[in-house]
N, C-alpha and C positions, 0 to 999 in steps of 0.2 A: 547475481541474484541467487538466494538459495530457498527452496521450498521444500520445507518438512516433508512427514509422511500424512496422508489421508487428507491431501488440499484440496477442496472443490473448488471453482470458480466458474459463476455462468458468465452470459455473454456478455462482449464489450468490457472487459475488465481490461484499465491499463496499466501497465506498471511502471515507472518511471527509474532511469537509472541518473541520470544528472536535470539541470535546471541551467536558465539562462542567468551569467551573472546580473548583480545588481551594485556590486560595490562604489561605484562610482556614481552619484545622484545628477551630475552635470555630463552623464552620455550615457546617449539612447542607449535603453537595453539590446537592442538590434547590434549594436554597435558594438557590446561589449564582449559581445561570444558566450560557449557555453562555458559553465563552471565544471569542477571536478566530478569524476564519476564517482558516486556511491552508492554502497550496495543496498542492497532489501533483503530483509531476512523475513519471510513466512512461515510461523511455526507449526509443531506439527495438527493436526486435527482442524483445522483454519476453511474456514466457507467464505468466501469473498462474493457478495452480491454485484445483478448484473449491475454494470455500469461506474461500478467504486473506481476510484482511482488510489492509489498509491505512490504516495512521492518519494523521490531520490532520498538516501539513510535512513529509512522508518523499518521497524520493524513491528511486527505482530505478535501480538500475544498467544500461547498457546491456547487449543480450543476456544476458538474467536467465532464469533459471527458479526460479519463487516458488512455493511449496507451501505448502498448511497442515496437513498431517499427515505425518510421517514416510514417507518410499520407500523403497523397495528398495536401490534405487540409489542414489548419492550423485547429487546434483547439482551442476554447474557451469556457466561460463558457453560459450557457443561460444566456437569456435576462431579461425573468421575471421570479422571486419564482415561486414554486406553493403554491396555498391557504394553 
């Protein structure tokens, strides 16, 4: 996993590095074991709200705001980089 500079994150954020496979549709996913690890890349200036999750190979956009339930507000990303 790599995390930028200036990453907030509140509580209960997960981040995920692999997933269980699914390749085979005639055996249980229990059965199948986990798939390969991949990374997550969080870029820099990134707020990850409580409770988001983050799945295996995603990465983030810079200057993000990530939520996991519905706001008020809409969200976007800033306006200017930081230096």
């Amino acid at each position: 996993m790599t995390l930028g500079r200036y990453v907030m994150m509140a509580p209960r954020v997960v981040i995920l590095g692999r997933n269980h496979r699914t390749d085979d549709l005639t055996v249980p996913m229990i059965s199948q074991g986990d798939g390969p690890p991949k990374g997550v890349v969080v870029e820099d200036d990134v707020w990850i709200g409580t409770g988001a999750i983050i799945l295996p190979g995603r990465r983030t956009g810079a200057q993000l705001t990530a939520i996991s339930r519905p706001a008020r507000r809409r969200c976007r990303q800033n306006r200017e980089p930081r230096p």
